[in-house]
Each structure stands twice: as structure tokens, then as C-alpha cells.
C-alpha positions as CSV (number, residue, x, y, z in Angstrom):
1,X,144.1,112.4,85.1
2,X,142.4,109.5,84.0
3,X,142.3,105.7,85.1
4,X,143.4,103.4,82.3
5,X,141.1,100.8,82.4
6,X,137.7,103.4,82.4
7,X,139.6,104.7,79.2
8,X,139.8,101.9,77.3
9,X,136.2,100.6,78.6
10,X,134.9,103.7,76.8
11,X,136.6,103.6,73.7
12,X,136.6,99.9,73.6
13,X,132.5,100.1,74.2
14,X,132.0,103.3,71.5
15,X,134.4,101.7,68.7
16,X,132.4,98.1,69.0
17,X,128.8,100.1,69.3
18,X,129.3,103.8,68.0
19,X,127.2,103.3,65.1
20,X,124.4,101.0,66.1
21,X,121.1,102.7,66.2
22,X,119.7,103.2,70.3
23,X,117.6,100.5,71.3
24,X,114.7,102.9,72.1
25,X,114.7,104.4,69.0
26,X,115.3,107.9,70.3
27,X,117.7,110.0,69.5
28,X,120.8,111.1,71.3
29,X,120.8,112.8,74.0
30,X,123.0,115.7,75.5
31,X,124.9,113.1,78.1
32,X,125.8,111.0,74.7
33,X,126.9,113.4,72.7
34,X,129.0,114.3,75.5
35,X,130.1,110.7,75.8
36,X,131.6,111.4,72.1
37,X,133.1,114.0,72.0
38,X,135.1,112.5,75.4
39,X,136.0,109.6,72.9
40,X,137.1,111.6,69.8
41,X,139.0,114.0,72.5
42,X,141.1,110.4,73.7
43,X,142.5,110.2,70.1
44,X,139.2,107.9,68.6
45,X,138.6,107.6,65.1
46,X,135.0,109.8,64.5
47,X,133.9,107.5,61.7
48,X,133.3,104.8,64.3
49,X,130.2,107.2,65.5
50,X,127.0,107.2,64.1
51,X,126.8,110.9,62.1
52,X,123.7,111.6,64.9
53,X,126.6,111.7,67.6
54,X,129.3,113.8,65.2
């Protein structure tokens, strides 16, 4: 069970930012990639990821 408003904060925050390069310049990490495939599991559109987080 999930809390509506933590859903839509993630997909909200990965469909806006999804593709923009990390700040740092690193890669992703384990953690984010988990963080994606939690969005694309919610229904997301893939595309809006960068192909690093695919």
C-alpha cells in the first residue's frame, strides 16, 4: 500500500528530472536505479529516464 501524495512526488520529480545529467557528474547509483525501476513499476513512461537509469 502506498500513500498517494509520496506517489505522485516521485513520479512527478523523475518525469520533470529523469533525464537530466547528476549534478556530481557520477553515475547512478544502485539506490537510483532502484528509484526507477519503482517509477516504471507505478505505470511511468521509461523514455522520461535517462538510458544510464533503463
Amino acid at each position: 500500500m502506498r500513500r498517494s501524495e509520496e506517489t505522485m512526488t516521485l513520479l512527478r520529480y523523475y518525469t520533470s528530472h529523469g533525464r537530466k545529467p547528476y549534478c556530481d557528474g557520477a553515475g547512478p547509483t544502485d539506490v537510483d536505479r532502484a528509484w526507477a525501476r519503482l517509477y516504471v513499476e507505478l505505470g511511468a513512461d521509461p523514455s522520461n529516464l535517462g538510458a544510464r537509469l533503463r
